[in-house]
C-alpha positions as CSV (number, residue, x, y, z in Angstrom):
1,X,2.0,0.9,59.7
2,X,1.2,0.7,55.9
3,X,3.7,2.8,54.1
4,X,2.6,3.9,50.0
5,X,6.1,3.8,48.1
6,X,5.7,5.6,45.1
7,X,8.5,4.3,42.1
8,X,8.8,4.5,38.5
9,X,11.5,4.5,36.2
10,X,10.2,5.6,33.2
11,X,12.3,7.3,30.3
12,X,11.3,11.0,31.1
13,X,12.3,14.2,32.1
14,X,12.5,15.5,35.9
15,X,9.1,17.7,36.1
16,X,7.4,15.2,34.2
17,X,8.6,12.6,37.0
18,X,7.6,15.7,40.0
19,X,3.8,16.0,38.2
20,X,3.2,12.1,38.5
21,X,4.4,12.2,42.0
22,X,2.6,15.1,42.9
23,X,-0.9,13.2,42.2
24,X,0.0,10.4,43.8
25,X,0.9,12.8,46.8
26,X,-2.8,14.2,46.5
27,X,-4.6,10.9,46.0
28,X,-2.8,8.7,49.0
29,X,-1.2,11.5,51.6
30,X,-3.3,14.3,51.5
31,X,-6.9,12.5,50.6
32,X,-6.5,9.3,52.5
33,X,-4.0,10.4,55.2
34,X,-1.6,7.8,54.6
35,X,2.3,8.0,54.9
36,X,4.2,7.9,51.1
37,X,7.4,7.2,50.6
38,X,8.7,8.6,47.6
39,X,11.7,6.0,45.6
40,X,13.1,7.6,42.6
41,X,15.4,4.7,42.7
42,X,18.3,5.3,39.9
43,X,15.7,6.9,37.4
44,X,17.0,7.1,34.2
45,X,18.8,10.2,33.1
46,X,19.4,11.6,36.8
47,X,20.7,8.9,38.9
48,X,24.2,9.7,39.9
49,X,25.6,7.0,42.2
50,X,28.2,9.3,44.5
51,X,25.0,11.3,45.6
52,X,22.8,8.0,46.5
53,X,20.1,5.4,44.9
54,X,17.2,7.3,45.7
55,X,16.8,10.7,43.2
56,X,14.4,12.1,44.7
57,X,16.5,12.5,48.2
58,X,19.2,14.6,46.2
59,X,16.6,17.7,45.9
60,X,13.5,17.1,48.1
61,X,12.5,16.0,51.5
62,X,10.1,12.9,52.1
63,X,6.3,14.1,51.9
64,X,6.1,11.6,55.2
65,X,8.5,11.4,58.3
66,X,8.7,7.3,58.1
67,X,11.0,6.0,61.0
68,X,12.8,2.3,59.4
69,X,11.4,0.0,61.7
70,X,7.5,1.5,61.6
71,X,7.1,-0.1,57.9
72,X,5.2,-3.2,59.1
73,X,3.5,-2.7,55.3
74,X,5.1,-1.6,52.1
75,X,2.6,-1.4,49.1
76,X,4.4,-0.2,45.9
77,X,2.0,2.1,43.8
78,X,3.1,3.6,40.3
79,X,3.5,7.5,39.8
80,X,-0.1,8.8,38.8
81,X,-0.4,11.9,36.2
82,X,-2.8,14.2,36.6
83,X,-2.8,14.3,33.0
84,X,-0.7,16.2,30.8
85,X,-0.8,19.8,31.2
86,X,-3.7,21.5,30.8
87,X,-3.4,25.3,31.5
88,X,-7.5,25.6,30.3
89,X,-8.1,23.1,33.8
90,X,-7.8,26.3,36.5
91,X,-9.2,24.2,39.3
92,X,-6.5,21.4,38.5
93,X,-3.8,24.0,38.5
94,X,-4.6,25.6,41.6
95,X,-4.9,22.2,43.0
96,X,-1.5,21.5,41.9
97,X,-0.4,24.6,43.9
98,X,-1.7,23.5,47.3
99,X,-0.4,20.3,47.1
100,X,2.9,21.2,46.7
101,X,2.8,24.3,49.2
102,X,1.1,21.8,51.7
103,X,3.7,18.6,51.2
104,X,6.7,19.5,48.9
105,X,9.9,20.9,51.2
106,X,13.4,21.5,48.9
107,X,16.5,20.8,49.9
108,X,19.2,23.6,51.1
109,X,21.5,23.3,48.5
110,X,19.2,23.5,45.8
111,X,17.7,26.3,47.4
112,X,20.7,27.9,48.2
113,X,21.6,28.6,44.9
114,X,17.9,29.9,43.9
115,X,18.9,33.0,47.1
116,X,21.9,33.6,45.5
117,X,20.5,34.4,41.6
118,X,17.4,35.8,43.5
119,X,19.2,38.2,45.7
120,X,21.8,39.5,43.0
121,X,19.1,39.6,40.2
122,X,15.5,39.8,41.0
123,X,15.4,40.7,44.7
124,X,13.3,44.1,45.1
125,X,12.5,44.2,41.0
126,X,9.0,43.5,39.3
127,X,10.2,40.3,37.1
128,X,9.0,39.0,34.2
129,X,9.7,35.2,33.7
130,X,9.7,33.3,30.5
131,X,9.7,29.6,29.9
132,X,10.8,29.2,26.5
133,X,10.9,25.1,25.9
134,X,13.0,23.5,23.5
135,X,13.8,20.0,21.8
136,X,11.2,18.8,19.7
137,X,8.5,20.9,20.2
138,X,9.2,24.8,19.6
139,X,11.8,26.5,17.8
140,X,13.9,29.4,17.9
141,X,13.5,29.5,14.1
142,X,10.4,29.4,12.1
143,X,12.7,27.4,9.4
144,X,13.2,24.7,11.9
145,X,9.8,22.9,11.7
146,X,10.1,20.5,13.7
147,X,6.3,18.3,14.7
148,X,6.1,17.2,18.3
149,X,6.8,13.2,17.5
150,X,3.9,11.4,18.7
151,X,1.6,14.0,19.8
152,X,-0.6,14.9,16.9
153,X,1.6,18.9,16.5
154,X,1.5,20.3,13.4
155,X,2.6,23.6,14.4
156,X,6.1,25.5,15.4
157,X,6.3,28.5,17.9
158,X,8.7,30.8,17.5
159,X,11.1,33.5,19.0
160,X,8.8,36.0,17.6
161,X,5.8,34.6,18.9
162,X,7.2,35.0,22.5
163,X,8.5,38.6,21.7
164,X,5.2,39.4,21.0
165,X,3.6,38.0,24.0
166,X,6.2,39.9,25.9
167,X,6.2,42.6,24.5
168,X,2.9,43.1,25.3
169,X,3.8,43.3,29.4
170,X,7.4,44.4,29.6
171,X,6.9,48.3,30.1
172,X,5.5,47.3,33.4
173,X,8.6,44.8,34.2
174,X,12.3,45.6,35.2
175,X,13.7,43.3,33.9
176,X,13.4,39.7,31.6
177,X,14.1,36.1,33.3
178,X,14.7,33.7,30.6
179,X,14.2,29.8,31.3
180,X,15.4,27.8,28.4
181,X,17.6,24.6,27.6
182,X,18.9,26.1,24.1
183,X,21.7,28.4,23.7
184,X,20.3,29.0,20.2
185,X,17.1,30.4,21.8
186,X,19.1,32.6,24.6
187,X,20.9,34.3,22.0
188,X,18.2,35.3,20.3
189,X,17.2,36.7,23.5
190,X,20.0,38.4,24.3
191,X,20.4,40.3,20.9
192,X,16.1,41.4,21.1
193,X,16.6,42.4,24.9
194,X,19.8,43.2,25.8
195,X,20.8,44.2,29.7
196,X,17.1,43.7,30.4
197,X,17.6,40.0,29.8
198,X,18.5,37.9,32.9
199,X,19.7,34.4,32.7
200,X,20.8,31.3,34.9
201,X,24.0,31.0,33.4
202,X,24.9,28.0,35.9
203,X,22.5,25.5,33.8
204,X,23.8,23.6,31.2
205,X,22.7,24.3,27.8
206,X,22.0,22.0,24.9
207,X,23.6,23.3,21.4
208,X,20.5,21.1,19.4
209,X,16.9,21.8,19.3
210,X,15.6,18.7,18.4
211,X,16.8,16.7,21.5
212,X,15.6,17.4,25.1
213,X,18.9,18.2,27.3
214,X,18.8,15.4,29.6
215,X,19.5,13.2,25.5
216,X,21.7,15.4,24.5
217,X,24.7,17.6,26.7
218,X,23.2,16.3,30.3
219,X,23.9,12.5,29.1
220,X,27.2,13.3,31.2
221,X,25.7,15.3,34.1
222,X,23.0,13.7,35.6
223,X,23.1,15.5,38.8
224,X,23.6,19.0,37.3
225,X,21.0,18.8,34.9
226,X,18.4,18.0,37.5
227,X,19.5,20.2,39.9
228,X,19.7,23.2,37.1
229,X,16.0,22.5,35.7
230,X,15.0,22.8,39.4
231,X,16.4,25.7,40.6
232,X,15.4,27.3,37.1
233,X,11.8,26.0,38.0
234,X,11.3,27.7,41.2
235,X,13.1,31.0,39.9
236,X,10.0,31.2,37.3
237,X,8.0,30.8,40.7
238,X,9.4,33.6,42.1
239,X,9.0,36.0,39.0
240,X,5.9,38.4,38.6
241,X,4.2,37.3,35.8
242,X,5.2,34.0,33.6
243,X,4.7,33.8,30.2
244,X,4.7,30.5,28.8
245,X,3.7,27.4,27.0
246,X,2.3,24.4,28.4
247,X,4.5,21.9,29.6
248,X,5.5,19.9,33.2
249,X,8.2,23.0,34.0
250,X,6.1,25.9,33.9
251,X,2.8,24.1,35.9
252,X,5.2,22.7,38.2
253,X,6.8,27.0,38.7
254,X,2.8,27.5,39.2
255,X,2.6,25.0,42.1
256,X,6.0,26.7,43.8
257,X,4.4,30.1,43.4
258,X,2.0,32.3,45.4
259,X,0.7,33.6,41.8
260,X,-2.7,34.0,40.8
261,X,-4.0,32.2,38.2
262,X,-4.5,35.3,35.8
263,X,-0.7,35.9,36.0
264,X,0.2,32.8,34.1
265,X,0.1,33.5,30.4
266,X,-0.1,30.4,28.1
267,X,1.1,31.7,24.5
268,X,-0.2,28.5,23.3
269,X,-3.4,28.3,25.5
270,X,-5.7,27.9,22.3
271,X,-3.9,24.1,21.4
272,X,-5.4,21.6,22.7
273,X,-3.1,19.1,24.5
274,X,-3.4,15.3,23.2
C-alpha cells in the first residue's frame, strides 16, 4: 500500500499549519483516493514531548485508518496551501468547508472543553462571534501603527472599526463571543459591551500586540496554546454569525461550521491579500 505522509516544520502558527494540511487532504485523499498520514512531527512552537512526537495526534484523528504493517510505500509530500486567505474566493471557502466536514474528526478532550463553554454560554442563544486578531497586524489602538512585516500593509484596524461592524448586527444577537490573543484588545471589549461580552477565559493571553502568542507568553506552553486556539476556533464555528478579518483562524471556524457563506462578515474584505 502507498501511504502519502504529509510533514513540515515550518516556523508558523497552528491554523496556518491545519490550512496547508487541509489542501493536501483535498489534493491526495479526497481527489486521488489515496491514504495520508498526517506527521506534525515536533513542529515548532507546539511540540510538547510528555504528550508525543507527532502534534497533530494531540488534537486530531488521522484523515486515513493506516494499520503499521500495510505501509509497503511511504512518499513524504510537503503541506500545500491553498493560498493565503482569500474571503473574496467563495467557492475555495466552501471547498474548505467540505473537506474538513468530510475528513477532519477532533479529539475528545479538545472537544470536551468546547461542550462545556458551549453548554454554560451559548447553548440555546443566537451568538455573535468575533475574531479579533492581534500581533502584528491590527491594533486595539489606532496609535499603535504597526505594518504587517513583509506583507505590503500599510494600514491598522482598530477596536472601533470592529465596534462598528458589530454594532451593525448586535440587536439581533444575545450575546458577544470574543476570540482574541490580547488582553489589551478584551478589555476594550469588556468596557464597550459589558455582560453581553463572552470570553474563553481558559486561553492564554499575550500582554503585547506586536508578537503573535505562540513568540510571546505561549513560548512556555506549547500544548495549551494549541489546544486554546483550537477550541476557540471551533467555538467561532458554532456562533451565528462571525465577524472578522481574514486570517487562517477565522477560514478554518468557516470549514468547522454549517454557516452559510453570507454569514461570514470580512471587516477587511476590500484588502487585497498579498
Amino acid at each position: 500500500m502507498i501511504i502519502y505522509e504529509v510533514c513540515d516544520n515550518r516556523y508558523i502558527g497552528l491554523m496556518a499549519k491545519f490550512m496547508r494540511v487541509l489542501k493536501a487532504v483535498h489534493d491526495i485523499h479526497t481527489v486521488k483516493n489515496f491514504p495520508i498520514l498526517i506527521n506534525w512531527s515536533k513542529i515548532p512552537y507546539y511540540y510538547d514531548e510528555s504528550f508525543g512526537e507527532n502534534v497533530w495526534d494531540y488534537f486530531f484523528e488521522q484523515p486515513s485508518k493506516i494499520i503499521a504493517d500495510e505501509k509497503d510505500e511511504v512518499i513524504q509530500v510537503g503541506e500545500q496551501h491553498y493560498g493565503y486567505p482569500d474571503c473574496n474566493d467563495q467557492a475555495r471557502m466552501n471547498q474548505i468547508q467540505e473537506v474538513v466536514h468530510a475528513n477532519i474528526k477532533i479529539k475528545s478532550n479538545v472537544i470536551n472543553k468546547v461542550d462545556i463553554f458551549y453548554n454554560a454560554n451559548m447553548r440555546e442563544k443566537r451568538v455573535l462571534g468575533v475574531h479579533k486578531r492581534g500581533c502584528a497586524m491590527y491594533s486595539p489602538d489606532a496609535s499603535k501603527f504597526r505594518p504587517w512585516k513583509g506583507h505590503g500593509r500599510d494600514f491598522v484596524l482598530t477596536v472601533d472599526d470592529y465596534f462598528r461592524k458589530i454594532d451593525e448586527f448586535i440587536g439581533g444577537f444575545d450575546c458577544v463571543l470574543l476570540i482574541t490573543d490580547e488582553s489589551l484588545s478584551l478589555g476594550c471589549f469588556k468596557k464597550q459591551y459589558g455582560k453581553l461580552l463572552i470570553h474563553y477565559d481558559e486561553a492564554l493571553l499575550s500582554d503585547l500586540n506586536c508578537e503573535e502568542i505562540y513568540l510571546d507568553v505561549g513560548r512556555g506552553f506549547p500544548y495549551k496554546i494549541g489546544e486554546d486556539v483550537l477550541v476557540e476556533c471551533l467555538l467561532l464555528s458554532k456562533c451565528d454569525k462571525i465577524v472578522c478579518t481574514q486570517s487562517n483562524v477565522s477560514m478554518a471556524s468557516y470549514g468547522f461550521s454549517s454557516l452559510q457563506y453570507s454569514d461570514v462578515c470580512y471587516i477587511d474584505k476590500h484588502i487585497k491579500m498579498l
